[in-house]
C-alpha positions in Angstrom: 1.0 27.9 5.4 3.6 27.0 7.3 3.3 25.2 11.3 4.7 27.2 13.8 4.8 23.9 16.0 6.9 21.7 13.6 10.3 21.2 14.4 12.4 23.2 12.4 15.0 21.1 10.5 18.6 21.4 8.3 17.9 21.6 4.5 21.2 19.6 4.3 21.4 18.9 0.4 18.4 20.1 -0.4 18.1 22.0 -3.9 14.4 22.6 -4.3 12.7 25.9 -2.8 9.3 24.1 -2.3 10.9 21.5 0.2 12.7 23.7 2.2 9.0 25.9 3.0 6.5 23.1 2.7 9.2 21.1 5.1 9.7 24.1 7.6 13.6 23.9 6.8 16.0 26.4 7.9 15.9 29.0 5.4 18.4 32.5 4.7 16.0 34.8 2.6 18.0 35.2 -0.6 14.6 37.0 -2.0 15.9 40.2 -1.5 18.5 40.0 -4.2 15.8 38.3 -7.0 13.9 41.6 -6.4 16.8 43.6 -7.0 18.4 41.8 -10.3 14.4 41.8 -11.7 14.6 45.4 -10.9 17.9 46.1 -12.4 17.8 44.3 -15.6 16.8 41.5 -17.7 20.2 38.7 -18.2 22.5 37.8 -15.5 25.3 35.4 -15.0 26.6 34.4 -11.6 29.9 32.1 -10.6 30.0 30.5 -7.6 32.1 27.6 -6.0 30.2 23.9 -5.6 27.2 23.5 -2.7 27.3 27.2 -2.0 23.4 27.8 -2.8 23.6 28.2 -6.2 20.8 25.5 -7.2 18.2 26.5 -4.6 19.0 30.2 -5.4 17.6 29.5 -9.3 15.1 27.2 -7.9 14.0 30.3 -5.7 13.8 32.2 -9.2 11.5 29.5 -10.9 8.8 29.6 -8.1 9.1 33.6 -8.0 8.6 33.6 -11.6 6.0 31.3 -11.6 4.0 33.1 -9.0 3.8 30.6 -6.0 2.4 33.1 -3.5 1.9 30.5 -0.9 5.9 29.5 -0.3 7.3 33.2 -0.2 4.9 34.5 3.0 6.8 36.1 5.1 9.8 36.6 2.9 11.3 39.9 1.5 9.5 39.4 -2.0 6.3 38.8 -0.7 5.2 42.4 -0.5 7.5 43.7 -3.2 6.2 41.0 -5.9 3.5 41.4 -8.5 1.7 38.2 -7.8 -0.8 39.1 -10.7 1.6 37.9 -13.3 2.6 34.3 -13.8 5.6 33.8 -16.4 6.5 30.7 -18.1 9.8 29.2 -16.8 12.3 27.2 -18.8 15.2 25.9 -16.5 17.6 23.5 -17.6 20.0 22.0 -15.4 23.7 20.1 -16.1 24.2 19.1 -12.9 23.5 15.7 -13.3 25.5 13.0 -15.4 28.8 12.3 -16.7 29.2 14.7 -19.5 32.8 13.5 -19.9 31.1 10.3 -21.7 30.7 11.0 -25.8 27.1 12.1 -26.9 25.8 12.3 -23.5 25.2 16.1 -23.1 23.4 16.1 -26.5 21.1 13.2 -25.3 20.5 14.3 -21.9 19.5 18.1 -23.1 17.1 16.4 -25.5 15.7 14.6 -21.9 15.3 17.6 -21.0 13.6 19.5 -23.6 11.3 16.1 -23.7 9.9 17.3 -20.5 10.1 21.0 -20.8 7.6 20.6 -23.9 5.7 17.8 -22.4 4.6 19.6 -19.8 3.8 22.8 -21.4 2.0 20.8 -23.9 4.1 21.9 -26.9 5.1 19.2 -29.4 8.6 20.0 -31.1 8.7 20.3 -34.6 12.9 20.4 -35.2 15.0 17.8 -34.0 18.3 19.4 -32.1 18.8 21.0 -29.3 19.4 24.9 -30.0 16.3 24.9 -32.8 13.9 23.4 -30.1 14.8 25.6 -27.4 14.7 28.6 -29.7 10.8 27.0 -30.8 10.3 26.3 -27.4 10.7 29.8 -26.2 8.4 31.4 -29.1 5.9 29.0 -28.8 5.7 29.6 -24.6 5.5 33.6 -25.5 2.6 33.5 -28.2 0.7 30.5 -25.8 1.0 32.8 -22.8 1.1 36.0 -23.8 4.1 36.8 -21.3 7.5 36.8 -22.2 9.6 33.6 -20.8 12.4 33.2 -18.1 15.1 31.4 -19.0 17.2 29.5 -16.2 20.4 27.7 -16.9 21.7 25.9 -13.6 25.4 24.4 -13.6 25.8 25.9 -16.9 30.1 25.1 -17.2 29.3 21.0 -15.7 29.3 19.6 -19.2 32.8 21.4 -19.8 34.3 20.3 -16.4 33.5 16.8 -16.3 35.8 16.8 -19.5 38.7 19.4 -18.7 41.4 16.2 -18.4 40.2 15.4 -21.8 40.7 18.3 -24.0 38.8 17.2 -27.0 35.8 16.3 -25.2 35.9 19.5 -23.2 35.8 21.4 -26.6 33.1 19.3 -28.2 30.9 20.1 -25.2 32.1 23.9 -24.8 31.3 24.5 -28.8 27.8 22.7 -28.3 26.6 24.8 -25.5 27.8 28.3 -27.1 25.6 27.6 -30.0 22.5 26.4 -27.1 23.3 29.6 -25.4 23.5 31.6 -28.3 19.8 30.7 -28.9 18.8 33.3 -25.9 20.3 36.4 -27.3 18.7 35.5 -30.8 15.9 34.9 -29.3 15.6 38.1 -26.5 12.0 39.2 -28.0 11.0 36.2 -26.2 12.7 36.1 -23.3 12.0 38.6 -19.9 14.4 37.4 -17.9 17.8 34.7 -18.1 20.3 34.1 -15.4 22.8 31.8 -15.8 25.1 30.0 -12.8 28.1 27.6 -12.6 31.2 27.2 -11.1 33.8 28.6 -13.2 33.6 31.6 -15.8 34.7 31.2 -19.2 35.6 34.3 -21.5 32.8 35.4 -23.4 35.2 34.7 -27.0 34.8 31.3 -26.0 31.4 30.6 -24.7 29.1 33.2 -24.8 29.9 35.1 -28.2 26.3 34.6 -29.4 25.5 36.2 -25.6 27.4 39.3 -25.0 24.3 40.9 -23.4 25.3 39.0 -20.2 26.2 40.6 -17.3 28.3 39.7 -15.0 28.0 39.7 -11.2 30.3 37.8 -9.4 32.6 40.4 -8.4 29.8 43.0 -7.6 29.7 43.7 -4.1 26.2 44.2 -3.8 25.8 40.8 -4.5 28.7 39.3 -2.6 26.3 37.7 -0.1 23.9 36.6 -3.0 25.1 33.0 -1.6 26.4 31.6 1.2 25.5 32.8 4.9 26.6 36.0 6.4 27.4 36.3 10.1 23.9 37.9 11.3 22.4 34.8 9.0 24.4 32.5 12.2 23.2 35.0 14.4 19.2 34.6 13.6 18.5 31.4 11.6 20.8 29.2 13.0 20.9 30.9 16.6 19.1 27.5 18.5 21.3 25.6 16.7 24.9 26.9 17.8 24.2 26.2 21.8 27.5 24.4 23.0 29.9 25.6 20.1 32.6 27.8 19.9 31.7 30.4 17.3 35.1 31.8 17.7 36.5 27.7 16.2 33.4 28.5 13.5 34.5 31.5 12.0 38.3 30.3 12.1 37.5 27.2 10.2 34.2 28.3 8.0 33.7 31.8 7.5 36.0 33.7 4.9 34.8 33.8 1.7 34.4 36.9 -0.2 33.9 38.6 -3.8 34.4 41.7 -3.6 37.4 42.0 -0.2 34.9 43.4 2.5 31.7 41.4 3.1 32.3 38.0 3.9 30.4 34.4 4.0 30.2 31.3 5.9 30.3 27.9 3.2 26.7 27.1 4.1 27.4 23.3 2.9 30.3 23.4 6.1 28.1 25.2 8.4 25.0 22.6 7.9 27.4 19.9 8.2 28.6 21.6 11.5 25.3 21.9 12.9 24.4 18.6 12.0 27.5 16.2 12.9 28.5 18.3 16.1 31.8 18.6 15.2 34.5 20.3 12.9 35.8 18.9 10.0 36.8 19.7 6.1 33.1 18.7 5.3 33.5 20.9 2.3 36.7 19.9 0.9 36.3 16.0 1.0 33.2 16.3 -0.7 34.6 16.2 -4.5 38.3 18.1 -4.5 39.5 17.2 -8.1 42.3 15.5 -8.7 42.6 17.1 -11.7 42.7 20.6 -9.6 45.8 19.5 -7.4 47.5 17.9 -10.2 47.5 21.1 -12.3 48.4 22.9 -9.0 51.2 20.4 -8.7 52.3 20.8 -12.5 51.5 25.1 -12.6 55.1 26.3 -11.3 53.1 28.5 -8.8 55.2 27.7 -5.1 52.5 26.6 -2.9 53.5 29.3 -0.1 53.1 32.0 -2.4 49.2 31.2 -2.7 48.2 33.0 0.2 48.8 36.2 -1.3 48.9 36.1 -5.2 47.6 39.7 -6.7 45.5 39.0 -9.6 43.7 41.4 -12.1 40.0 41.4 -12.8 40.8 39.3 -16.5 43.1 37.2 -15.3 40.1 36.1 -12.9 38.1 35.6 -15.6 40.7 33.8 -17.5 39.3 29.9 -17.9 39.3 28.2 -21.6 39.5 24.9 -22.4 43.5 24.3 -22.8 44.2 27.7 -21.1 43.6 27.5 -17.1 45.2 30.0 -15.1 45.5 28.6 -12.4 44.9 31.5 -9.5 41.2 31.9 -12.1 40.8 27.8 -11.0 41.5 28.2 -7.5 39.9 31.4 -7.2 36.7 30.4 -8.6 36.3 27.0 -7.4 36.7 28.4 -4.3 40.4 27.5 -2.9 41.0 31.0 -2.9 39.2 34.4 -2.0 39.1 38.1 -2.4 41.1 39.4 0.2 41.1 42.6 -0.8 40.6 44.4 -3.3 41.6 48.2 -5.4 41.3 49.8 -8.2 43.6 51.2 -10.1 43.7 53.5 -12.8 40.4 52.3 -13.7 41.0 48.7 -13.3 40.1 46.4 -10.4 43.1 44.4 -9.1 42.6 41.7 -5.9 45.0 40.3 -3.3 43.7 36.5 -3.1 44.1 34.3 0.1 43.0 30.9 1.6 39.2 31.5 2.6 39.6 30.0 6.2 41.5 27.3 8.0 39.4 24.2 6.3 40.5 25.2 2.9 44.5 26.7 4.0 44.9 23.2 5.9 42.9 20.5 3.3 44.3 22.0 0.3 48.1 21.7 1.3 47.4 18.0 2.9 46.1 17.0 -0.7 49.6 18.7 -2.2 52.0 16.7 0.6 49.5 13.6 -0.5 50.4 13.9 -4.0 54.0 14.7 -3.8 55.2 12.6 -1.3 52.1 9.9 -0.5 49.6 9.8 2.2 50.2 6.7 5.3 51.0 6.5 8.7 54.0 8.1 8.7 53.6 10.9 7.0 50.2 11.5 9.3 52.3 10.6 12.5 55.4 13.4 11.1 52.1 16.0 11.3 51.2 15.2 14.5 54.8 15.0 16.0 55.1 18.2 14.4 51.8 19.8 16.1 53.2 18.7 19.0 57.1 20.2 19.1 54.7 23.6 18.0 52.6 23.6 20.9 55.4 22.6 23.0 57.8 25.3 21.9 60.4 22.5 21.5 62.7 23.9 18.8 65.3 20.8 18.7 62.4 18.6 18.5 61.0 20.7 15.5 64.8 20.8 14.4 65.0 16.9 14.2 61.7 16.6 12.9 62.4 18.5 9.6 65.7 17.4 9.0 64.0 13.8 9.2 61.3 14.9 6.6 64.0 16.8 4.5 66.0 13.3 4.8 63.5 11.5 3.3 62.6 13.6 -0.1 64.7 11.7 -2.5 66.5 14.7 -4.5 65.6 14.2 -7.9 62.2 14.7 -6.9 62.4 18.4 -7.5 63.1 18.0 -11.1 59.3 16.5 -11.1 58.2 20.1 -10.6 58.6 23.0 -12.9 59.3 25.6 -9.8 62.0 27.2 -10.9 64.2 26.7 -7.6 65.5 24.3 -5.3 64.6 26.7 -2.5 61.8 27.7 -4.2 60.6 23.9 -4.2 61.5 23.2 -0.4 59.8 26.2 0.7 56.6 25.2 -0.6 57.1 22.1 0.7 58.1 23.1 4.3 55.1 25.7 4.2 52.7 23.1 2.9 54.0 20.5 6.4 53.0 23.4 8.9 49.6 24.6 7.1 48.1 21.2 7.1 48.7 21.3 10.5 46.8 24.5 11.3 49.3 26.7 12.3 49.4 30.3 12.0 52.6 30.1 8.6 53.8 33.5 7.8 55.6 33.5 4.4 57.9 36.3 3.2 56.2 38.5 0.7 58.8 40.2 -1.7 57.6 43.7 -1.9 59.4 47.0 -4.0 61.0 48.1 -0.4 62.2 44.5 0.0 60.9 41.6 1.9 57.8 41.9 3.9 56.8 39.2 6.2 52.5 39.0 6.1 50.6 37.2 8.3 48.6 33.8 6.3 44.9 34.7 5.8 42.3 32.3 7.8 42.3 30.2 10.5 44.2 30.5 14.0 46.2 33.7 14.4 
């Protein structure tokens, strides 16, 4: 199917499973975990952070689904697959719009089902949402004889668009629990559902009518479900790494993990990377929310105690509309990562960290924007300060902060709730050397006193 002499190219933000074989794209075989959730059970959900694979992973499940033979040769599910049996697909997808706007997620899932029916030739005989997806899915069973698979891609967007306006962000949350209730009610129709999206919201609050889900974010069987591991670099990507420092890559890409032992590259990052040549925060300056930093501004947590916050398994999964921890928002929109992870006394508890260097550095540059402004000076105090680092130049570095220090007017602290002048400096000291990429070390109180750990990611 596919030429053998055709260049081989990126499948920089591409989403669709088709394009990436039909175009000869680089591809990571993710087909060897759709054989093993089929084989393992029947409704899934999955959180993952923004442009990590997500989309063309539930793109991947449509076409398997559907039986496209052609697009899966020489692929792990191509022997393993029963190619005999086509199943009818129904995949909606909030990744698209402004669902912060009033009415616009009940219009655009009515879009939606428009086309859904359309092309399945069904016409629909109720007239909102939930009661035409429930039709729709009993209809498709009794047409076709085979149960149907039900795929929900960016399932939290129409909730997040709205999270800095509560009221909307509850309208939108309430209507999707009753859209989503519809597949539990309507299980002797449905073989298969997985569900994926950025954040996780409790069950209570979103999936009450769906308790059947289960979860596998923190599974470590599927901790490499998305994003690229390092023998993905190693073989798909090997002719494209020639004249870069994998050594740099690692430092500034690699990182990310769900479960505290395997770990992933951001594939958006790596693409990016292979693309413009160069290193950069690719990643980060492709949508960082002001609403994140300013609740990470606002939260009381000292920024220099972020690499290293211990955090249970619910505390994880605590995200509501109104009640944001906010190690579960960094955590799950990918800010932070499992460094490691324990259980204890039957419960898992997880020591978080800054993925890599991209994130460690970007992150605390958007805090020093938003507390004390971004400009030349502030950018020229960062490199002046690289530069007393690399030169070993302690007066330099001594002037230097006392300059910065200096210019913090002191009420300033009292803008943020951290509950200590030297609680407040200390973040912001630690915030100044991270965003230059040096190795910061911050003490770590501990029951035998004061430990001083080494910052996860980036240079050591």
């Amino acid at each position: 199917m596919l030429s053998q002499d055709a260049k081989t190219r990126l499948p920089i933000g591409i989403q669709t499973f088709r394009k990436v074989r039909e175009g000869n794209l680089h591809y990571v075989d993710k087909t060897g975990f759709a054989l093993k959730l089929v084989l393992g059970g029947t409704h899934y959900f999955l959180s993952r952070p923004r442009r990590f694979g997500k989309s063309l992973f539930v793109d991947t499940l449509k076409d398997l689904f559907e039986g496209n033979r052609d697009l899966f040769e020489g692929l792990e599910a191509y022997r393993h697959w029963d190619w005999s049996v086509r199943y009818p697909v129904v995949r909606l997808e909030f990744g698209r719009g402004n669902y912060a706007e009033p009415g616009h997620l009940q219009v655009d899932l009515m879009a939606q089902m428009d086309s859904i029916e359309r092309l399945a030739g069904v016409r629909a005989q109720y007239d909102t949402g939930p009661q035409r997806l429930a039709e729709l899915l009993e209809t498709l069973h009794h047409n076709s004889g085979q149960r149907v698979v039900v795929l929900v891609d960016e399932y939290d967007k129409p909730i997040l668009d709205a999270l800095d306006q509560p009221g909307m962000a509850q309208a939108n949350r309430d209507y999707l629990r009753g859209l989503y209730s519809v597949i539990k009610s309507s299980d002797a129709h449905v073989h298969f559902c997985f569900l994926a999206g950025v954040s996780k919201f409790s069950k209570v609050s979103l999936f009450s009518g769906l308790n059947n889900l289960v979860d596998i974010t923190l599974e470590p069987e599927y901790s490499s479900i998305c994003g690229y591991a390092e023998r993905d670099l190693d073989t798909v990507f090997a002719t494209e790494l020639a004249g870069l420092d994998r050594q740099q890559i690692r430092e500034w890409y690699n990182g990310y993990s769900w479960g505290g032992e395997e770990r992933v590259y951001n594939p958006f990052d790596v693409l990016l990377l292979l693309r413009k040549r160069a290193l950069g925060a690719w990643w980060f300056e492709t949508g960082t929310p002001t609403f994140l930093i300013n609740l990470l501004a606002e939260s009381g947590v000292p920024w220099h105690r972020l690499d290293g916050l211990r955090a249970s398994e619910a505390l994880l999964s605590t995200f509501d509309v109104g009640r944001i921890a906010p190690e579960a928002l960094l955590f799950q929109t990918g800010y932070l990562t499992v460094v490691e992870s324990e259980s204890r006394g039957g419960r898992m508890r997880y020591q978080l960290g800054y993925p890599n260097r991209e994130v460690r550095e970007s992150l605390n540059r958007a805090l020093l924007d938003d507390l004390l402004g971004s400009g030349f000076e502030r950018e020229d105090q960062e490199t002046r300060l690289l530069e007393v680092l690399e030169a070993a130049d302690f007066g330099g570095m001594h002037d230097l902060l006392r300059s910065l220090l200096a210019g913090i007017p002191h009420q300033w602290h009292g803008r943020n709730p951290m509950r200590s002048y030297e609680g407040w400096y200390a973040s912001v000291l630690y915030a100044h050397f991270a965003a230059t990429g040096a190795d910061v070390r911050a003490e770590e109180s501990g029951s035998i006193g004061v430990n001083v750990r080494a910052g996860s990611g980036g240079a050591r």
